[in-house]
C-alpha positions in Angstrom: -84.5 -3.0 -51.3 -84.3 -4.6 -54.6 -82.0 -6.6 -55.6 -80.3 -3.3 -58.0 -80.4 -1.8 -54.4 -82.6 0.9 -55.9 -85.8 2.5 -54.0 -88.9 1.2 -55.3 -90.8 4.2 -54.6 -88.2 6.4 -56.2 -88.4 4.0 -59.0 -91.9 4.6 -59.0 -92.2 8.6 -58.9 -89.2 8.8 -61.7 -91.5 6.4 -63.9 -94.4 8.6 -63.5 -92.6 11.5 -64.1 -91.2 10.6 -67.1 -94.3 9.5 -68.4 -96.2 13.1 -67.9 -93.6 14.6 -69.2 -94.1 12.3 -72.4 -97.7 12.5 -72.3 -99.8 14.4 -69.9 -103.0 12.4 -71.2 -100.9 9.5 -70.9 -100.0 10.0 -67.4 -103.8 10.6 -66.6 -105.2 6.7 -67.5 -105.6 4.0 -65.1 -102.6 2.2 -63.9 -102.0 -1.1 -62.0 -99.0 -1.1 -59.8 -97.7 -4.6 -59.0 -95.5 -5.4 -56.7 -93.3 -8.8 -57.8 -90.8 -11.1 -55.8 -92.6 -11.4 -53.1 -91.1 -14.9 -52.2 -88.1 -13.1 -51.8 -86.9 -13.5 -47.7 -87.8 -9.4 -46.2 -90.8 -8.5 -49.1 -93.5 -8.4 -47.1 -91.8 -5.3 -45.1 -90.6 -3.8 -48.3 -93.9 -4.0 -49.4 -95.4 -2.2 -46.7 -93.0 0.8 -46.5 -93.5 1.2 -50.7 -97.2 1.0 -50.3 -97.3 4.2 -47.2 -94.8 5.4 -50.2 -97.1 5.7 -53.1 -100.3 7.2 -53.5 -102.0 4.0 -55.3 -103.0 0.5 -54.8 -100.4 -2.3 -54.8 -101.1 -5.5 -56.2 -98.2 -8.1 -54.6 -97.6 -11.1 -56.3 -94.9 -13.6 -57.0 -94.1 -14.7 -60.3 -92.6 -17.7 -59.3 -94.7 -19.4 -56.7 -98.1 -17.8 -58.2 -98.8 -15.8 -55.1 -101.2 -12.9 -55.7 -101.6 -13.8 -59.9 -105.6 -14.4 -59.5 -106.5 -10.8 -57.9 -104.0 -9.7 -60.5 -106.1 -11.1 -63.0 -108.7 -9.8 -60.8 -107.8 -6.7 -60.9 -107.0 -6.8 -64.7 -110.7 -7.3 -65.6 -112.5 -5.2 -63.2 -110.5 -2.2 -64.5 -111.0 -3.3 -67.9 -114.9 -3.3 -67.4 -114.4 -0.2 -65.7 -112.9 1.5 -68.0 -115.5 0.1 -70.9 -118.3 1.2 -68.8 -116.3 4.9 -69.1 -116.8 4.4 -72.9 -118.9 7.1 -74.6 -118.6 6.0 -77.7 -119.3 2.7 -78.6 -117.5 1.2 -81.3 -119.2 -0.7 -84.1 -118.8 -4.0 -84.2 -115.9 -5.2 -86.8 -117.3 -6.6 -89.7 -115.8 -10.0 -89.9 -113.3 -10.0 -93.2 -114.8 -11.4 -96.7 -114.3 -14.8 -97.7 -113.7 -15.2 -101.1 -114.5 -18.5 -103.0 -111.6 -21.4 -102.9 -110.3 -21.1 -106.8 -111.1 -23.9 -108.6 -108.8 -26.8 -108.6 -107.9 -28.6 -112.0 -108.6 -32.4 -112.5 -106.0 -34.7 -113.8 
């Protein structure tokens, strides 16, 4: 268990409750769950128990020694071109903002 001593897959379902009962939309988008401390002596067991605990994909990583940060960032970009790709309306472009002339500066 964490550190609190708290169950992370209670921890899990309370977060997702909460958040359909803020938004039902809300709880409908794409989610990344990532599991952190795993340099932490015993995570590798915790991890397995919480991911037969969840119904998602774990990402495991480990702030400290870097562990697992480049599928994270992975992981970050394929479901951010994922969810581009789900787009149906395109944006237009933004315009860049209007420069306006440097005011004249007085000689002495």
């Amino acid at each position: 268990c964490p550190i609190s001593g708290s169950d992370p897959a209670e921890d899990y379902r309370a977060i997702r409750r909460e958040l359909a009962s803020y938004s039902p939309a809300l709880a409908t988008k794409s989610e990344i769950v990532v599991a952190n401390k795993m340099d932490l002596t015993g995570a590798d067991a915790q991890l397995r128990a919480f991911r037969k605990a969840v119904p998602t994909d774990v990402v495991a990583i480990s702030a400290v020694t870097g562990r697992g940060l480049p599928q994270l960032v992975r992981r970050i970009w394929k479901t951010l071109a994922e969810l581009g790709a789900q787009d149906e309306e395109p944006r237009p472009p933004k315009k860049p903002p209007k420069r306006r002339p440097a005011a004249p500066q007085s000689r002495r």
